[in-house]
N, C-alpha and C positions, 0 to 999 in steps of 0.2 A: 488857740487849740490847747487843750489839756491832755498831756502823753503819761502816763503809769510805766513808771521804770520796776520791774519785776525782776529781782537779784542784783545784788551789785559786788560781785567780783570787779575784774578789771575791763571785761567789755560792759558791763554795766554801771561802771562808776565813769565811765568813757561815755556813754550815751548820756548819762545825767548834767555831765558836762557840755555835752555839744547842744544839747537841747534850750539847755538855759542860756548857751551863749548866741542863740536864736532867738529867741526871744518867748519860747513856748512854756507856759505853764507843767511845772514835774510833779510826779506824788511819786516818789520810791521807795521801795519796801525791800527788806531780807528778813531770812528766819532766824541769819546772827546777828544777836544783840550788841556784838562787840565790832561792828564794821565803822570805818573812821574815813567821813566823806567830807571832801571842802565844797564853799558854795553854800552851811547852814545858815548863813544870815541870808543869803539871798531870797528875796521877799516872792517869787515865783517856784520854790521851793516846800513841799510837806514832804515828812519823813517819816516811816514807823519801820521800828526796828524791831527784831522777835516775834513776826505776825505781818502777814497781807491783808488790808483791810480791801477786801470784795466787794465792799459795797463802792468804794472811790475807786476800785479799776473797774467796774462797771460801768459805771460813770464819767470815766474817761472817754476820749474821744477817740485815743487812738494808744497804743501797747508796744512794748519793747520788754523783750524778755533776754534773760542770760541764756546763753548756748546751753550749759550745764539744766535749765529747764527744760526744754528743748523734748516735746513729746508728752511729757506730764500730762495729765489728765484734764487743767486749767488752762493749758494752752492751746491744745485743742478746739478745745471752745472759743478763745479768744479767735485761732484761727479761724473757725466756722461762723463768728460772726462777723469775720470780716474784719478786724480791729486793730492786725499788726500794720505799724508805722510805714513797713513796706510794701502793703495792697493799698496804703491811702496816700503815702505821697510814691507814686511808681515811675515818674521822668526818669528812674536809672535802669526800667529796665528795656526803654526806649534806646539805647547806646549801647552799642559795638562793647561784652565786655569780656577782658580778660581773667580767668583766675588764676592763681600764680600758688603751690600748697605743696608739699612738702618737709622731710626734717631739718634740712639744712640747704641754706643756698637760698631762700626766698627773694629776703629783703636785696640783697645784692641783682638776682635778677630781676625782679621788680625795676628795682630803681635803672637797669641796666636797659629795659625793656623802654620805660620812662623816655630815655635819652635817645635813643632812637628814634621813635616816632614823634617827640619835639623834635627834631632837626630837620624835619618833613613837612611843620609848621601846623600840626597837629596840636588839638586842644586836651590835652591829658588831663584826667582825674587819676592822683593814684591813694591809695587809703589801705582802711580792712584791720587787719590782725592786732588788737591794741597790743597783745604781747612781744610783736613784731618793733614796738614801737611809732607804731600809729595812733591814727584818732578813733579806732574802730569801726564795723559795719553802720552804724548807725549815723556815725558822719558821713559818708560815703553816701548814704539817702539824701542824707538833710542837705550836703554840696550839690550833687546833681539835682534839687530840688528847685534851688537857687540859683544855678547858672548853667550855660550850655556845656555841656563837650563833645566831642567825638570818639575818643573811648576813653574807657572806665578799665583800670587795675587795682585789680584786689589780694590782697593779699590774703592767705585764708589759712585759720592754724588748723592741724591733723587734726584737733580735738572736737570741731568749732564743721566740721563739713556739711553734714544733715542741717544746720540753721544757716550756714552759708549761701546752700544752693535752692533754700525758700526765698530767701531775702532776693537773691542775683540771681537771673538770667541769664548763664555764664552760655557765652559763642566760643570760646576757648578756654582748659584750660590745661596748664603746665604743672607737670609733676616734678621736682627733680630727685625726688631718689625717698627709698622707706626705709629707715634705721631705726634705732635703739635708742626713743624717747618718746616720755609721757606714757610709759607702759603701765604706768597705774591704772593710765585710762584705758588703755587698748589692751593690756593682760599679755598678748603677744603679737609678734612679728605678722603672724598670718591672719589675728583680725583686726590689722591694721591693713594690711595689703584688701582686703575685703573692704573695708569704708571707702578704701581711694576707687577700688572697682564700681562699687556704688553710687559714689562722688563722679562717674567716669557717664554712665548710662545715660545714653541720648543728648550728651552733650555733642556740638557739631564737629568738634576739631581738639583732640588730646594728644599733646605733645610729652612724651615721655624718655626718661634717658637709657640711654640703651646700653651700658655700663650696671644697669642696676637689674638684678637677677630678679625680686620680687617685680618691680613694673613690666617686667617683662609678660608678665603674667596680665598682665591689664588689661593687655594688646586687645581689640576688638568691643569693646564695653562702648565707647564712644563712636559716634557716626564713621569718622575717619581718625587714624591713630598714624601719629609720625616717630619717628625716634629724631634724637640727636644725638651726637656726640660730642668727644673732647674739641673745643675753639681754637684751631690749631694758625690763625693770623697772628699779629701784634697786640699785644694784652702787659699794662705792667703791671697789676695787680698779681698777688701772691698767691700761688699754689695751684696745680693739677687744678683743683674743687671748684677754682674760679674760672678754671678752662671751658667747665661742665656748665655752670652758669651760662658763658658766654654762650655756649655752644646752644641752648634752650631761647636764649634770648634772641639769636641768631637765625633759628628755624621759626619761631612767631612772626618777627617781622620779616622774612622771606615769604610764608605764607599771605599776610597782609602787603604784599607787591612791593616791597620795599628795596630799592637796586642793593646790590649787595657791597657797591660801592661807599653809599651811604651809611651801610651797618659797618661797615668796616673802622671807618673815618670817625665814628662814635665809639667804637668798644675800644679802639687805639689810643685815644687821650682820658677813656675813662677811669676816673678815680676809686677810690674806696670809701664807701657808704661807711659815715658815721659810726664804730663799734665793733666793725666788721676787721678781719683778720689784716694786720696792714705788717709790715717792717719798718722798723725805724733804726736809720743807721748813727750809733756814737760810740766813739773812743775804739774803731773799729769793728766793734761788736753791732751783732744781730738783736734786736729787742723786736720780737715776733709778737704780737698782741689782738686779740680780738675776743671777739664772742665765742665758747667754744663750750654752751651748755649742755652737751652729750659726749655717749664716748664716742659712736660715728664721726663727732665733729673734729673731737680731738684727737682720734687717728688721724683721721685726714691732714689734719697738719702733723702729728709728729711724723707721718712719711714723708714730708717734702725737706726733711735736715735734719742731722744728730743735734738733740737738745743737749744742753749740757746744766743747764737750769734751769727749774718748773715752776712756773709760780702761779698758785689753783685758787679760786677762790672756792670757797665752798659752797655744796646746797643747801635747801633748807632742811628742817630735820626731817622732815616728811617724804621728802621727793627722792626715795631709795634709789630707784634706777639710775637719776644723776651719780650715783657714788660709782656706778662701773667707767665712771671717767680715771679714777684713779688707780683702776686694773691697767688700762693704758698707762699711765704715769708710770707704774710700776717695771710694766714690759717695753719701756720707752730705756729705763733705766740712766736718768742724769747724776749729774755728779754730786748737785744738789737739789733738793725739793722745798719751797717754800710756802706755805698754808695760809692765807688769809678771811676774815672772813669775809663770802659773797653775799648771798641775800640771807644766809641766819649764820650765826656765830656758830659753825659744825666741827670748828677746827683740829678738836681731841678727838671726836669719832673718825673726821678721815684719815688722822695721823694711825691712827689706829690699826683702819682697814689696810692703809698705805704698808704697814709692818706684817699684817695678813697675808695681803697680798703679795709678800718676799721681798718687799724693796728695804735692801739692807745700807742705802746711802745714807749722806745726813738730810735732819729734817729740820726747818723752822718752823716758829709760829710767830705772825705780825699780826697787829692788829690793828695799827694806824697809819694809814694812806703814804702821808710824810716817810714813814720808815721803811716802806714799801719803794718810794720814789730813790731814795738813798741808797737802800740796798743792792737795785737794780746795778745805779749807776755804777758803785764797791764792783759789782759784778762781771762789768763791761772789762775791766781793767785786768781780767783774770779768764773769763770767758767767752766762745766766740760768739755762742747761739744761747740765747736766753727767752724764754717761754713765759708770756704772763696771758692768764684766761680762765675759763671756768665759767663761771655763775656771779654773779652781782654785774647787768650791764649797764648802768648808774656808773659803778667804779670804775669797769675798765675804761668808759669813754674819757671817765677822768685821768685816770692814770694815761692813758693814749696823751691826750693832749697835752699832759706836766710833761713828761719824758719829749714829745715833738718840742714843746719850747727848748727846752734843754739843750736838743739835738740842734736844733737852726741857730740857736747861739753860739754853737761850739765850730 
């Protein structure tokens, strides 16, 4: 079978991937000239860049489009004749599935959701959001295409809902909370709260948190609508946020009949997902660290302890709203603030806004990982809570893991 990849951002350079490593014939196309994709030599592989050739997706058998197309006038059509990958391979929407969307708190409950119903002996799918760090929606077809499960978890970004919920046939899904990210996309707070209500409509079962004043608002869009709250059992993972987790992941599988014994026994030895907010204890100091690319997120943690060191990476130059992280930085007020770069070298502009926005402590600029690891350490020895997070989640997981060796050695 021959599939036309139509955009290739990062869910569509994610599907161009899964496809070939299936063995299906790709043609993918963007309108930027300048998109940089692995897999050109691979001999099941055409490519045109600056231009969709319509005649070879026509031709194709079967279509995968980027969310960001999503409505366009060509997809349409493609929908109408029937040609997306998921009306032609459909076994996932035969299984029980979960969607799991939100600004913060996904990937943690997801993975949290995961562990529980393996422990049941449950045959799990979990996937969805390549920017989650997954293999995207498109793996998540081509998996359940090829093997059985019993349910499907999907992770689904704010951005990405309307091509979500064509793709899946969502029987639940989990909200945990509407904050202050991707508002390029969504412009504001309240049409973003409107996508998830939309996202909400005739689905059988929306699990919503009951702490969060916009979902509140959601209430009734879905057949049946639950709240959960704070996970107030045995949890050693970090902060309130992951209570809110727990507490979402703990009402799904209680709804799917699950003893409460058994969710209990899972969220109790449960770890921290990869990149995700962890502590790490050295030279007595706190090295608090994880993903923390809004300011929602990064409130969140700086309530759970006086910081006394920041260490931000920065955004890209484009992605404005990212910089209201460092309004919090600001009204966090540590002793010191340390700038490196996350996904683009933005270092001068946030020191910048950082001075804007009144914070009159000192400030660095690093640039290289090594200096980053060192500094921390210098840190430990002088302070008790020390903050590293922001934007680049490549770095942090690296940084996570140099500082954990360091830590288990000492």
């Amino acid at each position: 079978m021959k599939v036309a990849v139509l955009g290739l951002g990062m869910e569509g350079q994610n599907a161009v991937k899964a496809l070939l490593d299936y063995g299906y014939q790709v043609y993918a196309s963007d309108l930027n000239e300048n998109i940089i994709l692995n897999r050109l030599e691979d001999v099941n592989l055409e490519l045109d860049l600056g231009f969709h050739d319509y005649k070879k997706i026509d031709s194709s058998d079967a279509v995968v489009v980027s969310p960001v197309l999503y409505g366009n006038k060509i997809v349409k059509k493609i929908i109408s004749d029937g040609k997306m990958l998921s009306d032609i391979l459909t076994a996932h929407k035969s299984v029980l599935t979960i969607g799991v969307t939100g600004t913060n708190g996904k990937t943690t409950t997801c993975f949290m959701l995961q562990a529980i119903l393996e422990k049941t002996g449950l045959n799990v799918l979990l996937g969805g959001n390549a920017g989650g760090g997954f293999g995207g929606y498109t793996n998540v077809v081509l998996d359940a295409s090829k093997k059985e499960y019993d349910i499907i978890i999907v992770e689904v970004c704010d951005m990405t809902l309307d091509i979500a919920s064509y793709i899946f046939d969502f029987d639940m899904v989990l909200v945990t909370n509407i904050g202050s990210d991707h508002m390029d996309y969504h412009l504001n707070l309240e049409n973003y709260r409107k996508s998830v209500c939309k996202f909400l409509n005739n689905k059988k079962q929306a699990f919503l948190n009951v702490n969060d004043i916009l979902l509140k608002k959601c209430s009734g869009h879905a057949k049946k609508t639950f709240f959960f709250d704070f996970y107030t059992g045995k949890l050693e993972l970090f902060g309130n946020f992951n209570r809110e987790n727990a507490g979402g992941a703990f009402k799904v599988a209680e709804a799917l009949k699950i003893s409460p014994k058994i969710i209990e026994e899972v969220l109790s030895s449960f770890t921290i997902v990869e990149g995700r907010t962890t502590t790490i204890r050295y030279n007595g100091a706190n090295i608090i660290i994880g993903k923390t690319d809004n300011s929602n997120a990064a409130a969140a943690v700086f309530k759970e302890a006086p910081m006394d060191v920041i260490m931000i990476g920065t955004p890209r130059k484009n992605e404005t709203h990212r910089y209201n992280i460092l309004k919090e930085v600001s009204n966090t007020n540590p002793s010191l603030v340390i700038l490196f770069p996350g996904l683009d070298d933005t270092t001068n502009t946030a020191l910048k806004i950082l001075r804007d926005k009144g914070y009159n402590g000192k400030i660095c600029i690093i640039k290289e990982e090594d200096d980053i690891v060192d500094i921390t350490v210098k840190c430990t020895t002088k302070y008790k809570n020390i903050f590293i997070g922001g934007n680049g989640q490549k770095k942090i997981i690296s940084l996570e893991k140099r500082l954990s060796k360091l830590s288990n050695k000492s």
